[in-house]
VEXZA-115092 format. One record per residue (C-alpha): x, y, z. Coordinates in nm, 3 decimals. Each point is the difference from the previous one (the first is absolute). Layout:
N
- xx|yy|zz
- X|Y|Z .
...
% end
This chain:
349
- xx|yy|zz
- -1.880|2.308|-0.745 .
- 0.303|-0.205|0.078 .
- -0.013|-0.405|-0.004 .
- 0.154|-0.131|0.300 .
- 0.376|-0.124|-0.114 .
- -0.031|-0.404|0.033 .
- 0.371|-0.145|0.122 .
- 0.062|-0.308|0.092 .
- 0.351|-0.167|0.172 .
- 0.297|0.041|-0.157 .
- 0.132|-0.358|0.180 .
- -0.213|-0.214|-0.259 .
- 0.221|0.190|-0.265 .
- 0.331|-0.034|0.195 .
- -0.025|-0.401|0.074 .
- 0.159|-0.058|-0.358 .
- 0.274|0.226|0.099 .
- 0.162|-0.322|0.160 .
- -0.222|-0.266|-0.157 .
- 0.223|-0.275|-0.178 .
- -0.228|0.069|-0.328 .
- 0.127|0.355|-0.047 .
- 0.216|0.106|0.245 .
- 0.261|0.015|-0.312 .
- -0.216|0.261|-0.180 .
- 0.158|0.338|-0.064 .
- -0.221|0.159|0.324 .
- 0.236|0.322|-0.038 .
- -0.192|0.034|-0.307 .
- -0.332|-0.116|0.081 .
- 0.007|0.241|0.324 .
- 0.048|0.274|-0.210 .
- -0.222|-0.050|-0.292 .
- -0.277|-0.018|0.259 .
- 0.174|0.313|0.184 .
- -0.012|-0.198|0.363 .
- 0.315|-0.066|0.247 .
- 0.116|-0.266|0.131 .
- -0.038|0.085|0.333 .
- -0.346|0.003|-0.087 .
- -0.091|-0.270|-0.120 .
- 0.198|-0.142|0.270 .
- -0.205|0.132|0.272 .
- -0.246|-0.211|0.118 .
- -0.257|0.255|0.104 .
- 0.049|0.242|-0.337 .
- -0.267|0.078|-0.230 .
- -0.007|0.054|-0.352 .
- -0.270|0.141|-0.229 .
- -0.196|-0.316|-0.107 .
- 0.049|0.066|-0.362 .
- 0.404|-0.015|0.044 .
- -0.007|-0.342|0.196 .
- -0.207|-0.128|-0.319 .
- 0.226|0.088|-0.209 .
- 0.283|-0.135|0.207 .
- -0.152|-0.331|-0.075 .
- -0.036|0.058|-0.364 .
- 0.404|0.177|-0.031 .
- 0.127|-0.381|0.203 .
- -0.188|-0.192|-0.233 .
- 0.095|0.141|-0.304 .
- 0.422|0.045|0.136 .
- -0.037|-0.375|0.099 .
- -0.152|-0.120|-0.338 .
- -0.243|-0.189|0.118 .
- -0.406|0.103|0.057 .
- -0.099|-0.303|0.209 .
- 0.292|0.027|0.270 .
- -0.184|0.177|0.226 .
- -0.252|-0.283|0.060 .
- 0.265|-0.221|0.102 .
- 0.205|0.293|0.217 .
- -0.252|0.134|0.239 .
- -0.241|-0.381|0.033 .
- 0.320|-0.089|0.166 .
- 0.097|0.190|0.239 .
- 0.069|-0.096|0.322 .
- -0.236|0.073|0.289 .
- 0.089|0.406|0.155 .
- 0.127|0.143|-0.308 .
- -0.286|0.212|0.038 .
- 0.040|0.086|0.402 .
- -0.311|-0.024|0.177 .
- -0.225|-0.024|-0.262 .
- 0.165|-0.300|-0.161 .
- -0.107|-0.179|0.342 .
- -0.378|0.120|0.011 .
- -0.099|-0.285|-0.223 .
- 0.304|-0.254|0.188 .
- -0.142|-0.013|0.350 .
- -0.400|0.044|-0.079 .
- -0.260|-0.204|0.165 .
- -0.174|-0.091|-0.333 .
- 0.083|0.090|-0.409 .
- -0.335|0.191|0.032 .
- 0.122|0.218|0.276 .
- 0.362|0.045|-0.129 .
- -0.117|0.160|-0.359 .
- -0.232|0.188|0.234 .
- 0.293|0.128|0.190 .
- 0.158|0.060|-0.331 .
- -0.291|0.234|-0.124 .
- 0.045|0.188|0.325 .
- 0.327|0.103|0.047 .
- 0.099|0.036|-0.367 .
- 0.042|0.330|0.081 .
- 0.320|-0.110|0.152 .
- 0.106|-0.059|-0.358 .
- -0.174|0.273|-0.223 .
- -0.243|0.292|0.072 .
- -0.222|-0.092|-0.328 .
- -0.116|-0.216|-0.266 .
- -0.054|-0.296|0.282 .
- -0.147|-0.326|-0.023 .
- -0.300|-0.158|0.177 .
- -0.108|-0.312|0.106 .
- -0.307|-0.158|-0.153 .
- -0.198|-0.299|0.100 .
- -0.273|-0.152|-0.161 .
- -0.205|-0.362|0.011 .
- 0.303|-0.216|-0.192 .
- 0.294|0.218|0.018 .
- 0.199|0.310|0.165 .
- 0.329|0.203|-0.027 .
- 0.147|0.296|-0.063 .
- -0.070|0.282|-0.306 .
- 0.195|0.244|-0.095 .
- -0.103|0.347|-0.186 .
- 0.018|0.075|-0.337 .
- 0.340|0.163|-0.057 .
- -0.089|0.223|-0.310 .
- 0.140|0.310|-0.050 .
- 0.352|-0.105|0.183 .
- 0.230|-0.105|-0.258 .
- 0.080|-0.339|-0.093 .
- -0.059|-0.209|0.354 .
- -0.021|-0.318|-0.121 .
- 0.372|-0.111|0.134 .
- -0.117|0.174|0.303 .
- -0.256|-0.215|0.032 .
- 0.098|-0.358|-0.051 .
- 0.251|0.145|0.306 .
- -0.256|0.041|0.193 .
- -0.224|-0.308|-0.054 .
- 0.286|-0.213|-0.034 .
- 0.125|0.142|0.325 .
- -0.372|-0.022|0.184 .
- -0.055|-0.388|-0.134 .
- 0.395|-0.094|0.128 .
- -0.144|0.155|0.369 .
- -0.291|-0.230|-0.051 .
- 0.215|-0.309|-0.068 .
- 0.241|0.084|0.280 .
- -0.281|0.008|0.276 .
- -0.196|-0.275|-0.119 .
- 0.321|-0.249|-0.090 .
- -0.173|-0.060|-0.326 .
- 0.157|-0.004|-0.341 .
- -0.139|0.149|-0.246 .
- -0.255|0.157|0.217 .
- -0.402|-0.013|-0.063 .
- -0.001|0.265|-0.159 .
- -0.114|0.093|-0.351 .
- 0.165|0.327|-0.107 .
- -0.159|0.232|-0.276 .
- 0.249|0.281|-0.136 .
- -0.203|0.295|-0.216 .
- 0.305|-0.010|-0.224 .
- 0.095|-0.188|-0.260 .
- 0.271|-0.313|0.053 .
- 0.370|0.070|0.004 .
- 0.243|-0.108|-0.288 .
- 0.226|-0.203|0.208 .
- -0.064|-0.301|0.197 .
- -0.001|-0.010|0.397 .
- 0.042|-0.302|0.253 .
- -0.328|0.193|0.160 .
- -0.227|-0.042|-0.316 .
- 0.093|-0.378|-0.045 .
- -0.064|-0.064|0.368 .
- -0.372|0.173|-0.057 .
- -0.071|-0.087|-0.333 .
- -0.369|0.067|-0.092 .
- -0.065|0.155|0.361 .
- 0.227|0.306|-0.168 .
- -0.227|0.185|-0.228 .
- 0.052|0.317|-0.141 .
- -0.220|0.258|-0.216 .
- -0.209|-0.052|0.270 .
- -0.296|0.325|0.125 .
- 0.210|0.046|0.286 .
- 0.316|-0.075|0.203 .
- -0.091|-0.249|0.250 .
- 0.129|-0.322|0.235 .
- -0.342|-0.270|-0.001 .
- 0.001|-0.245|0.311 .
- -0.275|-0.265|0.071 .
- -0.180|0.119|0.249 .
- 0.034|-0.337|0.198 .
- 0.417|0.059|-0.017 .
- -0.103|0.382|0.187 .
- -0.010|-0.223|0.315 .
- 0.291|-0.151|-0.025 .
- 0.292|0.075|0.265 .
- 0.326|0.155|-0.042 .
- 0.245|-0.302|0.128 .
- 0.191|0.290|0.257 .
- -0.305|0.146|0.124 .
- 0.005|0.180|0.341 .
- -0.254|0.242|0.090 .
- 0.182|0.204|0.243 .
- 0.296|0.051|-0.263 .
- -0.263|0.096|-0.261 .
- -0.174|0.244|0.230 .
- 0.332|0.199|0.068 .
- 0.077|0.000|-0.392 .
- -0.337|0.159|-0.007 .
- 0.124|0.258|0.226 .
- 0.335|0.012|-0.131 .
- -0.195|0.097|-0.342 .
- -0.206|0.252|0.134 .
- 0.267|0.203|0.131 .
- 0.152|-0.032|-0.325 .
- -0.304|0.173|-0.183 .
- -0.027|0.259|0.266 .
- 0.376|0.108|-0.092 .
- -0.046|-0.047|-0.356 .
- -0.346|0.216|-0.020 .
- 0.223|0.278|0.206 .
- 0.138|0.028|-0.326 .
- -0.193|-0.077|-0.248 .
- -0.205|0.289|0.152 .
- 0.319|0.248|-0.044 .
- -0.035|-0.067|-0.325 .
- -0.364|0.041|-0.077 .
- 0.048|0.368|0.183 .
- 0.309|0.080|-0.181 .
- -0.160|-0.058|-0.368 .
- -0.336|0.212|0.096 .
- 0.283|0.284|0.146 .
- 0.157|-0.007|-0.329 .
- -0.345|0.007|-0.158 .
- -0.098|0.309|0.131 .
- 0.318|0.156|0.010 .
- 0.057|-0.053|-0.411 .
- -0.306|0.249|-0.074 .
- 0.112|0.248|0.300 .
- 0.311|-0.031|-0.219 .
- 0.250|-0.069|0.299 .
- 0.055|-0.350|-0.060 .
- 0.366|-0.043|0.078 .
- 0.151|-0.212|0.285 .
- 0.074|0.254|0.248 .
- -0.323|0.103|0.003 .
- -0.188|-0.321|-0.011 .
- 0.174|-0.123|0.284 .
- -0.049|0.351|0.217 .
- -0.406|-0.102|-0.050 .
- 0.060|-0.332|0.125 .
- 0.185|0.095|0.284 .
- 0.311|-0.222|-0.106 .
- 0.348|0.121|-0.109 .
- 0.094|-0.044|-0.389 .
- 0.226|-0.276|0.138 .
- -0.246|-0.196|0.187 .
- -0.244|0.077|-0.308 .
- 0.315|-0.161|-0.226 .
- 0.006|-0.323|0.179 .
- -0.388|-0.048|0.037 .
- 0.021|0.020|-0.405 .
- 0.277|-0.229|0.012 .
- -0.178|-0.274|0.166 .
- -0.246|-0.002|-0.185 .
- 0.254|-0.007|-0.336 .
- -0.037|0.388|-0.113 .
- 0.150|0.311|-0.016 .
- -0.171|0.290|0.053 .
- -0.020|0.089|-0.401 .
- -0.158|-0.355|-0.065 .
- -0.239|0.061|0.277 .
- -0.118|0.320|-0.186 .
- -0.015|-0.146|-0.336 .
- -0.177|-0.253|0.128 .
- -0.282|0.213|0.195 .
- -0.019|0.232|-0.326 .
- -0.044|-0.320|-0.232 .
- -0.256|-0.166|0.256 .
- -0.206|0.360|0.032 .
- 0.013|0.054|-0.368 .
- -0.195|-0.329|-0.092 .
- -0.250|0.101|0.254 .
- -0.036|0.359|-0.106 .
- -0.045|-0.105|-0.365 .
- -0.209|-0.327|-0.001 .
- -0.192|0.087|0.306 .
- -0.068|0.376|-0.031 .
- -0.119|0.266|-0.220 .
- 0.273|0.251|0.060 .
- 0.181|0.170|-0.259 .
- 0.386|-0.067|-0.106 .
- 0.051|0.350|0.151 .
- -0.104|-0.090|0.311 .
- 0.137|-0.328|0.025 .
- 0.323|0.107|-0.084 .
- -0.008|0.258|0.282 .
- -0.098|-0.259|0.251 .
- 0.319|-0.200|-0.077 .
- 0.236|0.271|0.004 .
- 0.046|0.074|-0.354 .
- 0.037|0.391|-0.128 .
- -0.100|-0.147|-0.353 .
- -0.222|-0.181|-0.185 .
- 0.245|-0.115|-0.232 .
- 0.261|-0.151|0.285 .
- -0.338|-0.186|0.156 .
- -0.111|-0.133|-0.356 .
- 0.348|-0.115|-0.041 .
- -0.006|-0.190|0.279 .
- -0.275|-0.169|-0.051 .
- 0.110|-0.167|-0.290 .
- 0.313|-0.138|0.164 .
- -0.208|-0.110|0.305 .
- -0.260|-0.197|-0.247 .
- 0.100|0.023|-0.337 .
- -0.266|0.229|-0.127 .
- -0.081|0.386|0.020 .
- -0.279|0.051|0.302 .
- -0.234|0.106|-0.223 .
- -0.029|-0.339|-0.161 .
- 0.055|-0.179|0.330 .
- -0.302|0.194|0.127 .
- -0.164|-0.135|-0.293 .
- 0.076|-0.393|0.082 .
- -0.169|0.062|0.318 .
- -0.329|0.160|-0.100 .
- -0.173|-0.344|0.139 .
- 0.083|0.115|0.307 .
- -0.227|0.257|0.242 .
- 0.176|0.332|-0.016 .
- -0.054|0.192|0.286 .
- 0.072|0.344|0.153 .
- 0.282|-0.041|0.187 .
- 0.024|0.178|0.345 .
- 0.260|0.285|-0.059 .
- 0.034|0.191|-0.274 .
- 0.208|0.337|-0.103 .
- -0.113|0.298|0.197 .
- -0.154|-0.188|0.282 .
% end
């Protein structure tokens, strides 16, 4: 019944740590209202839970004053910020094969909600998923576009890029260097998040290609991934531990971690990686297991509050309305559009 937790790199975060822009913010403060370290977001290889890097971008903005700066920021950056997978795109044989690259090893970068690469008889690119249900992305994502179509304009020694860029947003308040240098090829309140190319530009060549370099980035990635989906998969086991161990009604750490096989410790700093303490993970399996139980099943409050670990009704209804604003009953009730179905354990089984 648990979703699988989507993180992404804490580095894209940390780069304005030291960025000229807003390396004067108050980042003693902005650390702590989004409850990360500094060592964190330091570390190149740390994850955070996708939802806390988006709001990262949204916190910066709003310290620095200024709702376009991130266009301007991360379209500029200079070739490796990103490690290996700033030089997929650099040393491609083709555009075309570069964005394919991209789509491949994004992994590297986040373990959901990736792009792909289209291609049709006029045009190609990249498009990104629909980022409902995640907060307010939209800094987030003129990051991330501004940061893909600066790659672009790096490899190809072009300026501005081909590229027509369509944000699902609406436009920011503030002016940007990066939206003058577009100008209508930056359109937002579009259907989807997405970087347009003609397709005849898809066969251009990067101006530093090399094949052999390109081939051991490739590999260089793919070790990457393989490290990164070592944990990712601690995580996925550790929430559906927790799952089961919430109705069984020994959820606590000691206990988890003796069913994983790990110490509390090594439990503690698998969490920490991935920007949670053991508490937050458990509020965040019970919140994730409650929608399910109530929009996708026909069990009863009883029995859904047993399967999260709740001795009463009245502490589970309660919860529910700080979780999503409304009491479960009427949350149940929003959902009725959806297939209820009997879900696979219930009490007494």
């Amino acid at each position: 019944m648990v979703e699988k937790a989507i993180w992404a790199r804490a580095d894209a975060l940390g780069i304005l740590i030291d960025h000229p822009r807003t390396r004067h913010l108050d980042w003693g403060k902005i650390l702590e209202d989004l409850s990360v370290e500094m060592e964190e977001i330091r570390d190149p290889l740390c994850t955070l839970p996708f939802e806390k890097v988006a709001s990262g971008f949204q916190v910066v903005s709003e310290a620095l004053g200024d709702d376009a700066a991130m266009f301007d920021i991360y379209s500029t950056l200079p070739a490796g910020t990103l490690s290996v997978f700033d030089y997929l795109l650099h040393y491609a044989p083709t555009l075309r094969e570069g964005l394919q690259t991209w789509v491949r090893y994004i992994p590297v970068r986040m373990n959901g909600l990736h792009y792909q690469y289209f291609e049709g008889e006029t045009e190609g690119g990249l498009r990104w998923p629909s980022l409902h249900g995640y907060g307010d992305t939209r800094q987030n994502m003129y990051a991330r576009i501004a940061w893909a179509v600066g790659r672009i304009n790096l490899a190809l020694d072009i300026s501005p890029a081909p590229v027509t860029i369509h944000l699902e947003g609406p436009p920011p308040n503030n002016s940007s260097q990066f939206s003058e240098l577009y100008g209508d090829r930056l359109l937002f309140n579009q259907d989807a998040d997405a970087i347009l190319i003609a397709k005849a530009f898809l066969d251009l060549r990067p101006t530093r290609r090399d094949n052999n370099l390109h081939q051991l980035l490739n590999t260089a990635a793919a070790h990457e991934i393989a490290h990164l989906g070592d944990h990712d998969h601690q995580i996925q086991d550790m929430t559906e531990t927790i799952s089961t161990s919430l109705s069984n009604g020994t959820c606590n750490l000691p206990l988890v971690a003796k069913s994983l096989g790990i110490s509390p410790r090594t439990l503690q700093r698998t969490l920490a990686k991935n920007g949670r303490s053991f508490r937050e993970a458990v509020e965040d399996v019970r919140r994730s297991n409650a929608e399910k139980y109530l929009t996708e099943t026909n069990l009863s409050m009883k029995e859904i509050s047993f399967l999260l670990g709740f001795s009463q009704v009245s502490t589970f209804s309660r919860s529910i309305r700080v979780w999503f604003g409304k009491p479960p009953t009427e949350l149940r009730r929003s959902q009725a559009g959806r297939v209820a179905q009997p879900a696979k354990r219930t009490v007494g089984e």
